[in-house]
Structure formats: structure tokens, C-alpha cells
KEROFI-336098 format. One line per field, with one value per residue: residue number from 0; x, y, z of N, C-alpha, C, O, CB in turn; residue in one letter. Coordinates in steps of 0.2 Angstrom, whole numbers, plus 5000, padded with zeros to 4 digits. Glycine has a CB too. Layout:
REM KEROFI-336098
nr: NUM	...
n.east: X	...
n.north: Y	...
n.up: Z	...
ca.east: X	...
ca.north: Y	...
ca.up: Z	...
c.east: X	...
c.north: Y	...
c.up: Z	...
o.east: X	...
o.north: Y	...
o.up: Z	...
cb.east: X	...
cb.north: Y	...
cb.up: Z	...
rest: A	...
***
This chain:
REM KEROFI-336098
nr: 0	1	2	3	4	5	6	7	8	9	10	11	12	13	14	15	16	17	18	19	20	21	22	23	24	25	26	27	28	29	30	31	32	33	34	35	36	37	38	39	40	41	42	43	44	45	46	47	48	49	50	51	52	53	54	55	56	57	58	59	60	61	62	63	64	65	66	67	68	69	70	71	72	73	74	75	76	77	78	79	80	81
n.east: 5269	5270	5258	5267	5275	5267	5262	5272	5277	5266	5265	5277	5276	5264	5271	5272	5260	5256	5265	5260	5246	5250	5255	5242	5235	5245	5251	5266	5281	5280	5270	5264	5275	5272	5261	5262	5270	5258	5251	5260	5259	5249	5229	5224	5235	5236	5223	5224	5234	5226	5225	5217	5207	5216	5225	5216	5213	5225	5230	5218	5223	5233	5230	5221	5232	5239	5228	5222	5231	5234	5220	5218	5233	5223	5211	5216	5223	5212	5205	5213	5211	5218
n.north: 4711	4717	4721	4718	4710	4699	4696	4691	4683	4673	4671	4662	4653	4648	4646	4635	4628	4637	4635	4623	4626	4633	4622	4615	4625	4625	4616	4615	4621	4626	4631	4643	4652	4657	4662	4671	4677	4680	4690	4701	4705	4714	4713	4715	4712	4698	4695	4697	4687	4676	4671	4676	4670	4661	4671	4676	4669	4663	4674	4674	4663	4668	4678	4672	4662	4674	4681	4671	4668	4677	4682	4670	4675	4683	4677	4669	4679	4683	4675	4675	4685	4699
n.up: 5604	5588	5575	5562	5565	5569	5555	5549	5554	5555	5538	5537	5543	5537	5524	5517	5514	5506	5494	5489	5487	5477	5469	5465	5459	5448	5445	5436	5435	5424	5420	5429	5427	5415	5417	5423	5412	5403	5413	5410	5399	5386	5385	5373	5366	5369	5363	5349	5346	5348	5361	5371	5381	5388	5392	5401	5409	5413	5421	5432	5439	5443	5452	5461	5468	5475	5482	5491	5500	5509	5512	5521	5530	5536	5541	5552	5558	5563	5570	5582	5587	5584
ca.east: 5271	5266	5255	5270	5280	5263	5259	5278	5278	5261	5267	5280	5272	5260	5273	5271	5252	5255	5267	5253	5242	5254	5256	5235	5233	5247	5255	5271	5282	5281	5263	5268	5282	5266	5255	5268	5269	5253	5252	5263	5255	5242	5225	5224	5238	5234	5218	5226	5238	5222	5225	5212	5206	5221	5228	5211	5213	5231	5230	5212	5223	5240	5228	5220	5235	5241	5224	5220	5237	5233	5216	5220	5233	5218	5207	5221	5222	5204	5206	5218	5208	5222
ca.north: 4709	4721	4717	4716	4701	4694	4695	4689	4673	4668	4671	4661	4647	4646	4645	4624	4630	4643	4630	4618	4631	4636	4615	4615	4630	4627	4610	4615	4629	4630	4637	4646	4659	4657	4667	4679	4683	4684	4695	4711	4706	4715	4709	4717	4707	4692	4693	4697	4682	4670	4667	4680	4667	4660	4676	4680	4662	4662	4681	4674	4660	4670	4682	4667	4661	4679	4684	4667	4667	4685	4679	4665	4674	4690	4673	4667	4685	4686	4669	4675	4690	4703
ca.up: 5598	5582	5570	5556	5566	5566	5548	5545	5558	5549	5532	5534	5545	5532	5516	5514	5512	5499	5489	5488	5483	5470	5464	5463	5452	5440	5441	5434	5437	5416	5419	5432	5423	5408	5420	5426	5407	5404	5418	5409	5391	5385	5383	5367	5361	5367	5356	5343	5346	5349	5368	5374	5386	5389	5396	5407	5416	5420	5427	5438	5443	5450	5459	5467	5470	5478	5488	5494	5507	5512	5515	5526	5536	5539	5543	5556	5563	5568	5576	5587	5590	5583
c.east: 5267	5264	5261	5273	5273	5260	5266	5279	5272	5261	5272	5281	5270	5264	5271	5263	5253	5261	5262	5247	5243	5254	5248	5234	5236	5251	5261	5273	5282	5272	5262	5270	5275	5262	5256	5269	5264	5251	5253	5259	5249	5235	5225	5229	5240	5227	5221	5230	5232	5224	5222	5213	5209	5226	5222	5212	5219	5230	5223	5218	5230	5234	5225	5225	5241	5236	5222	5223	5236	5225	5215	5224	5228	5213	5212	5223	5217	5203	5212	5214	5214	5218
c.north: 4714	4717	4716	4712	4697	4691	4691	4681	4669	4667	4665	4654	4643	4644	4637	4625	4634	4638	4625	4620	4631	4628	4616	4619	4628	4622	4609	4622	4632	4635	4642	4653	4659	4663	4673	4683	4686	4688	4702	4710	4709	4712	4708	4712	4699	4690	4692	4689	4676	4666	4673	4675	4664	4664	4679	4672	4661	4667	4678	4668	4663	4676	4677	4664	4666	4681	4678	4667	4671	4683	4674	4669	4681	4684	4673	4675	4687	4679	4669	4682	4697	4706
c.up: 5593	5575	5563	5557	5564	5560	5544	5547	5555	5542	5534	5538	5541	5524	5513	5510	5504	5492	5487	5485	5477	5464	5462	5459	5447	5438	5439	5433	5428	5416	5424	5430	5418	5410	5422	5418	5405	5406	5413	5402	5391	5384	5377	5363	5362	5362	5352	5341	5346	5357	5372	5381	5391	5395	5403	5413	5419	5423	5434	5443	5447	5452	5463	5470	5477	5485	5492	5502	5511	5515	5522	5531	5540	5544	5549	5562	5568	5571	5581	5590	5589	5577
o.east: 5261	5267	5259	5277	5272	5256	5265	5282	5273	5259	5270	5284	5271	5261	5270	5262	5251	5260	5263	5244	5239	5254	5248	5231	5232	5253	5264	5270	5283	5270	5257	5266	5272	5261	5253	5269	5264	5247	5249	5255	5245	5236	5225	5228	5244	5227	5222	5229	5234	5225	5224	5218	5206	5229	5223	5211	5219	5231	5224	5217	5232	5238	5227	5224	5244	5237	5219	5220	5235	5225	5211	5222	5230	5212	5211	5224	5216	5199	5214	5215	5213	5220
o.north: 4714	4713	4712	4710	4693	4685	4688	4676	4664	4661	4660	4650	4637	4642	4635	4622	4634	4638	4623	4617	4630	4628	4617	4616	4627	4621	4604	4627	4638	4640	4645	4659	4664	4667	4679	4689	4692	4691	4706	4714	4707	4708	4703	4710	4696	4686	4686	4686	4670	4660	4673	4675	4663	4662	4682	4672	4659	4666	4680	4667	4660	4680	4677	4662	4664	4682	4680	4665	4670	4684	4675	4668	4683	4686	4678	4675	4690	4680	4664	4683	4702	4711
o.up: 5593	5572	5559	5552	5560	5560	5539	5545	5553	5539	5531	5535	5540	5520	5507	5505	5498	5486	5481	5481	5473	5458	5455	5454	5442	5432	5440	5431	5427	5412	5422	5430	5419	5406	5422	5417	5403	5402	5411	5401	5395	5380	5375	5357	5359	5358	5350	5336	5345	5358	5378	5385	5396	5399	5408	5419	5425	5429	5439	5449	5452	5453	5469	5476	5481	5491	5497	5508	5517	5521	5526	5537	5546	5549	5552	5568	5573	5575	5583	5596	5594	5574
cb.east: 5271	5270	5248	5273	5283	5261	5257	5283	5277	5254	5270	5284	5268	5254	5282	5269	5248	5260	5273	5251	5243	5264	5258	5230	5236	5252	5252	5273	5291	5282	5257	5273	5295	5259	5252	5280	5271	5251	5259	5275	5252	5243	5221	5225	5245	5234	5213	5232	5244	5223	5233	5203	5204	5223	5230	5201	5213	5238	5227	5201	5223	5252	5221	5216	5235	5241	5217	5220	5246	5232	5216	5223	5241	5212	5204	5228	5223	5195	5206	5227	5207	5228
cb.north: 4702	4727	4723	4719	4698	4695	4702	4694	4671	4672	4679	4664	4648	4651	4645	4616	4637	4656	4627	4616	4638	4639	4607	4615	4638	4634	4609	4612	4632	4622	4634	4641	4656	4649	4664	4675	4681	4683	4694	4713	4700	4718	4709	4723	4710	4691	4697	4703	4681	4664	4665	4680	4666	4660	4683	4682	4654	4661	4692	4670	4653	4675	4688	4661	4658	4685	4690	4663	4667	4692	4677	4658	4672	4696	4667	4664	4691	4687	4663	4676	4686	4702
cb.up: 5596	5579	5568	5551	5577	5567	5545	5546	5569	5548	5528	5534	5548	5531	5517	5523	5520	5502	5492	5495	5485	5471	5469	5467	5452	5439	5435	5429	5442	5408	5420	5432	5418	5407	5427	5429	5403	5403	5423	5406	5388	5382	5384	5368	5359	5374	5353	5343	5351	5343	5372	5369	5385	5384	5390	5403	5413	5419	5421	5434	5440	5447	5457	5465	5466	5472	5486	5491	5507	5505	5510	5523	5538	5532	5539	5549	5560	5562	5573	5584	5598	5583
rest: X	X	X	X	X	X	X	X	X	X	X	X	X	X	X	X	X	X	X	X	X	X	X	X	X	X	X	X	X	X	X	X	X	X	X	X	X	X	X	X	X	X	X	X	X	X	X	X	X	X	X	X	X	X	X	X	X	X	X	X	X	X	X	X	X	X	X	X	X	X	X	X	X	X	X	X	X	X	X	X	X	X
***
């Protein structure tokens, strides 16, 4: 089997996991799409607007919520020994 079934039958094994992930970070999908916007926004005009920090918390929380699954299934590959 190659390594990109393997990364695809663990991705999608693990989906319940990365939904659960996604409830602990953001609670509701309105914070959620919040994080996705703050994402394309600039920082710069989030200062401007007074959500500086606002915009640096939700972008730390969609990368945690991005590299953690990626994380887990590289952990999950080295315990299979691939």
C-alpha cells in the first residue's frame, strides 16, 4: 500500500477526531468562519479596527486546529512503523 492511501485511510479514520478538535477550539461554527476571516484580514487592519488580538488568537487557533490532525496521523505513521 503507498504512503498516500495511507495518509488518506488515517485522515479519514481520524475525521470524528478532528470534528471534536474543531468543537474544543471554537465552540460554534460562528467562530469558526470568524477565524477563516480573520485569516485573509490583514493585521494591520485589524489594529486599526481594535481586534489586533482578536485576529492573532483566532489564526493560532485554525493553525492548531490544521497541524494538530497532521500531527497525529505522522504520530500514527511512526507507530505503524511507515
Amino acid at each position: 500500500m503507498d504512503l498516500a492511501r495511507v495518509w488518506l485511510l488515517l485522515f479519514l479514520c481520524n475525521s470524528p477526531i478532528y470534528f471534536l478538535w474543531g468543537w474544543v477550539l471554537f465552540r460554534h461554527w460562528a467562530n469558526f468562519w470568524e477565524a477563516i476571516v480573520f485569516w485573509f484580514k490583514p493585521e494591520m487592519w485589524s489594529m486599526f479596527e481594535g481586534e489586533y488580538w482578536d485576529d492573532i488568537y483566532a489564526e493560532m487557533k485554525l493553525a492548531l486546529w490544521f497541524f494538530a490532525p497532521v500531527g497525529l496521523i505522522q504520530f500514527e505513521m511512526w507507530l505503524l512503523g511507515l
